[in-house]
N, C-alpha and C positions, 0 to 999 in steps of 0.2 A: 687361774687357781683351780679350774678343774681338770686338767691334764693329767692328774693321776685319775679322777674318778674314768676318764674318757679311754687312758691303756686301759685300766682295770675291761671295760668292758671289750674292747678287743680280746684281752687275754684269754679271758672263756670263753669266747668262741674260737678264737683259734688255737688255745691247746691240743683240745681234742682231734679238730682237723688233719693236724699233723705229724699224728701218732706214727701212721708209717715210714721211715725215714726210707729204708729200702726201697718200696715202693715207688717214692718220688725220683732217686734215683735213676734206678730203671729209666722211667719216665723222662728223666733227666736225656740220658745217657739216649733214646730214642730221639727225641728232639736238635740232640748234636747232630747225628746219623743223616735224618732228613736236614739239614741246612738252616734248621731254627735257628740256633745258638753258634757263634762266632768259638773258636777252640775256648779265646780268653774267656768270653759269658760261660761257656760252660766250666772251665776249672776256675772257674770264683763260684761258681753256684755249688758245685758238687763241693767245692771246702766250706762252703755256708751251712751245705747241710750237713757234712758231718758232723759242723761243732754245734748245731744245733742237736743233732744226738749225744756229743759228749755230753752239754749239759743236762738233757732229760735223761739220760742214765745216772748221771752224780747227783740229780735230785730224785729219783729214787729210793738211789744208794743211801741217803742223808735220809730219808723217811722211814726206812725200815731201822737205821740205828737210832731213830730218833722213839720208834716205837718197843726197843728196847731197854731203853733207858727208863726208870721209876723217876717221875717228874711228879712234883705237888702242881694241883688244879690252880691257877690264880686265877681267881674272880676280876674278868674285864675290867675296868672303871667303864662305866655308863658317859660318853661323852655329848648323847643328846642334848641338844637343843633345850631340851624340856626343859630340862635340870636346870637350865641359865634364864630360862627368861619365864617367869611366875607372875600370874595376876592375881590377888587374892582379896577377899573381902576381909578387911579388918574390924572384929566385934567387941565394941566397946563394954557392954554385959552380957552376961549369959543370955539375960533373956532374949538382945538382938539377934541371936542367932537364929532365931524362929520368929521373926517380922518382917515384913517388906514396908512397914510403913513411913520409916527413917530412908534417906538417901543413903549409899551406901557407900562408907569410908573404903578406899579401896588402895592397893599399894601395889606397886610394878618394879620387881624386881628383874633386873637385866646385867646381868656377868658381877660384876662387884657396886656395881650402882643400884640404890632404893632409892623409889619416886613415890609419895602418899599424898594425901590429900589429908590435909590436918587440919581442912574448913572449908566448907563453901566456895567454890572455886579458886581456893591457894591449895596451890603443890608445894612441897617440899623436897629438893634432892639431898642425896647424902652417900659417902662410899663407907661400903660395909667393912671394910678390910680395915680402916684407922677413924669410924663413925664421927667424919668431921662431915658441917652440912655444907655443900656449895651453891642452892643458889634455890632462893623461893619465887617462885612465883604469882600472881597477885590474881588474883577475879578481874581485876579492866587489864590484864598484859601486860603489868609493869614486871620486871623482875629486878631483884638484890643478889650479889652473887656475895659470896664467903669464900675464906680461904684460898683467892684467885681462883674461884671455881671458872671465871671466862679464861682460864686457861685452858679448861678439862672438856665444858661443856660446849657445844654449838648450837646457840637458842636465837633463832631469826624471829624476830617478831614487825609485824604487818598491821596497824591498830587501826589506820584509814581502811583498812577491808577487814578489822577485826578478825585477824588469822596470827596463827603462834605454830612455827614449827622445833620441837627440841630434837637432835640429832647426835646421837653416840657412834663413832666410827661411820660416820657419814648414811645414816641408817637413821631413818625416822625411828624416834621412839615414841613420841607426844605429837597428836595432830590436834590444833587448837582451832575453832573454826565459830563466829558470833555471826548470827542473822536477826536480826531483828523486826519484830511480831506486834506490826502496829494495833491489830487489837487488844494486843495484852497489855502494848506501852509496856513492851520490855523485849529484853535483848536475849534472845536463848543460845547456850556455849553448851557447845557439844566439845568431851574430850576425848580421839581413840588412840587406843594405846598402839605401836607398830601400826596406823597407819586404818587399823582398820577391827580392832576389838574397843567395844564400847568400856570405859574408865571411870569418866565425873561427865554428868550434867548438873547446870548449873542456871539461874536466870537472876539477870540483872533490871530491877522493875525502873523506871523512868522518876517512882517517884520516890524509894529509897538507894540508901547509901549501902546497905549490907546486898549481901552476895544470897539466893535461897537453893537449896541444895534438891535435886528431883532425883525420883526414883528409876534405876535405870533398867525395873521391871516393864517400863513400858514401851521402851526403846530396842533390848538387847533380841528379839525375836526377828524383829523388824527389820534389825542391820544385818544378820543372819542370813536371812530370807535375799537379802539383796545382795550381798556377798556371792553367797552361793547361783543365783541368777547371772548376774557378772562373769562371773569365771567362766561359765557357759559358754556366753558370748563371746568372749577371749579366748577362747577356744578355740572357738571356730574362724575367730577375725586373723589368726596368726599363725591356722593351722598346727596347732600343739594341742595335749592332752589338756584335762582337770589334772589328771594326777601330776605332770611336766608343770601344773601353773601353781599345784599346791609345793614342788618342791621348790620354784623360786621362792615364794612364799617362806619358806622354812630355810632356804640360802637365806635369804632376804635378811630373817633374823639371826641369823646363825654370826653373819656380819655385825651386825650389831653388837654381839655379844664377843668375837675374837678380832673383829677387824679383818685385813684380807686375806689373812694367813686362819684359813679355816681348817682346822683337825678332822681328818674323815676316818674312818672305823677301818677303813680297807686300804693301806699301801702296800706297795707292790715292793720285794726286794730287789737288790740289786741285779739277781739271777737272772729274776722273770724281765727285769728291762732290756737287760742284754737281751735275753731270747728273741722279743720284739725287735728288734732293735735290728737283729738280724735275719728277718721274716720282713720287716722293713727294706733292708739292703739286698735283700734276696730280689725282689718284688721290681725295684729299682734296677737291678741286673737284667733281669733276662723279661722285662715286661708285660704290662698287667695282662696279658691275654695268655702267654706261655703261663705266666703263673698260677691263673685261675684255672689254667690245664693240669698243673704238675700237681695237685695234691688229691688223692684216690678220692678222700670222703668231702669235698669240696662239690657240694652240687649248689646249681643255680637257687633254689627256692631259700640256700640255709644264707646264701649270700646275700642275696636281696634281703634278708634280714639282718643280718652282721651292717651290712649298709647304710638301713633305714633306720636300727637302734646308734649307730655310729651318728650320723646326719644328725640326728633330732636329740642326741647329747651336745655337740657342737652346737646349734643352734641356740639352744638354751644356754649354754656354758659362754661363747662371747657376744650376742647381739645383745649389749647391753639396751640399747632402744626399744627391745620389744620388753627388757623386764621392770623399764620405767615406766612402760605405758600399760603392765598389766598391773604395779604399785601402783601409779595414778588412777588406772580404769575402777579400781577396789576400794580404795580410799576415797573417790567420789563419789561411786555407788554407797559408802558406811555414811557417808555424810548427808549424803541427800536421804536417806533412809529416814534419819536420826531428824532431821527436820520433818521429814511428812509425818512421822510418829509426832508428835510436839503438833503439830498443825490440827490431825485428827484428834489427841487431847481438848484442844482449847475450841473445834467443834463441837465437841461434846460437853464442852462446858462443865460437870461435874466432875470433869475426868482432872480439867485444869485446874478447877479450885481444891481437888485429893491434894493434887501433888505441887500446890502452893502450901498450903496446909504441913503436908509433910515436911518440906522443905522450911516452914519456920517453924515447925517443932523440934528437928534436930539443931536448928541452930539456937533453939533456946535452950534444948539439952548439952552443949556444949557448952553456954553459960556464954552464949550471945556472941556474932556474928562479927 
């Protein structure tokens, strides 16, 4: 699925490269002389590159009429990411919007699916497109589906190790995760959204039946901080960038929200593949060393880069194994975060009984749990 972003980057670098078509010729045409090139390699190379000059003269050609033609501006459509998958705090009054003292009703919007919390660790799914609901979720992991929503949804739930994973287009959406806090005599459920943004916390006490809702001021720094340490380390363990581990991350979702067939901003037409294509077959002729010779503005330093950005697209693009284990590497670092936060709470002791307190005020404000 990233085979176009992977030409794409070839393209820019070797456009420019092979401006001179003359040039290489020449070039060509020495390389026969001295015994480089067999007659046949050489007249398949030199018709390669001619028509690799037809076509960068009839895409000129097509740019200069295309720049006299009066064309209205259309405004792109925004195909981000962003656009598809929204986390948002939902406020039930005005005045909530300026407290932290309530837990906070929170909703995750992902391509045509809404996910909220409409209490104390119950979620609720729903598709926005025909707002039927498919499947609630429960504070101990039970879940009810609706409208064959286990048709739609894939929700594995794990209750002997108190774990719930919910997965859209095979893409965590929902990471469900319960440890239990023998001083508290209750069960703490951390919920992140994709695997690794804090959503609903929630505790379940030993000695009630209702669910108490915590504030996820105290957590959401926490799992941040550990994220961003993570991806470091994943860095370095699999030699890739941050930036390379933030775009699986962003692949990551992107999946979630179109499935495999992911829409990118930048494909190439027909023209430009042919071009490759035959810059490919050229290459494949007359051999990688002839050929790193044949083009004038081809020097070693721009190559080793063409090379090392090529390499480390690929790399990213199929070892799926490395981008399970930088999902898992970050999604355990969110988790274990989200527990040591909850741990240093209930050390502090007044910090645990805040945010018991909070957690049965909003559920008495909701008109009971």
């Amino acid at each position: 699925m990233f085979i176009i972003r992977i030409i794409f980057v070839l393209f820019l670098f070797l456009s420019p490269l092979f401006a001179s078509i003359t040039e290489d010729l020449l070039k060509l045409s020495d390389m026969y002389k001295q015994g480089l090139l067999s007659k046949e390699e050489f007249d398949k190379a030199k018709s390669i590159l001619l028509e690799i000059e037809k076509i960068e003269t009839d895409q000129v050609g097509d740019t200069q009429k295309k720049k006299k033609k009066v064309t209205k501006k259309v405004k792109k459509k925004d195909k981000s990411v962003k656009n598809n998958i929204k986390i948002e705090r939902i406020f039930t009054t005005e005045g909530s919007k300026f407290t932290n003292k309530n837990f906070e009703k929170m909703k995750l919007t992902v391509g045509d699916f809404l996910i909220y919390t409409h209490r104390p660790g119950a979620i609720k799914v729903k598709k926005i497109s025909n707002n039927k609901q498919y499947a609630v979720i429960g504070d101990k992991l039970n879940v009810k589906y609706y409208n064959r929503g286990q048709d739609f949804l894939d929700i594995v739930v794990d209750k002997e190790n108190k774990e719930l994973n919910f997965k859209v287009n095979n893409s965590k959406i929902l990471v469900w995760k319960g440890q239990y806090v023998e001083k508290a005599e209750a069960t703490f459920y951390q919920i992140l959204a994709m695997g690794r943004l804090p959503f609903h916390f929630y505790v379940m006490l030993d000695k009630a039946n209702n669910a108490l809702g915590l504030n996820m001021e105290k957590f959401n720094r926490r799992i941040e901080l550990a994220v961003n340490e993570i991806k470091k380390d994943l860095a370095v363990q699999y030699n890739i960038s941050t930036n390379q581990i933030d775009q699986i991350i962003e692949q990551n979702d992107m999946m979630a929200v179109y499935g495999e067939t992911i829409p990118l901003d930048v494909i190439l037409d027909t023209t430009d593949q042919k071009k490759l294509a035959l810059y490919e077959d050229l290459k494949t002729s007359i051999g990688d060393e002839n050929f790193q010779n044949l083009s004038t503005k081809m020097n070693t330093d721009l190559n080793d880069q063409l090379n090392n950005t090529v390499n480390s697209e690929i790399q990213v693009a199929i070892d799926e194994s490395i981008r399970d284990a930088i999902n898992s590497g970050i999604e355990s670092a969110a988790l274990e975060a989200g527990i040591a936060a909850l741990i240093d709470a209930l050390m502090a002791g007044a910090s645990w009984a805040d945010a018991l307190a909070a957690g049965e005020e909003a559920c008495a404000s909701s008109g009971g749990c």
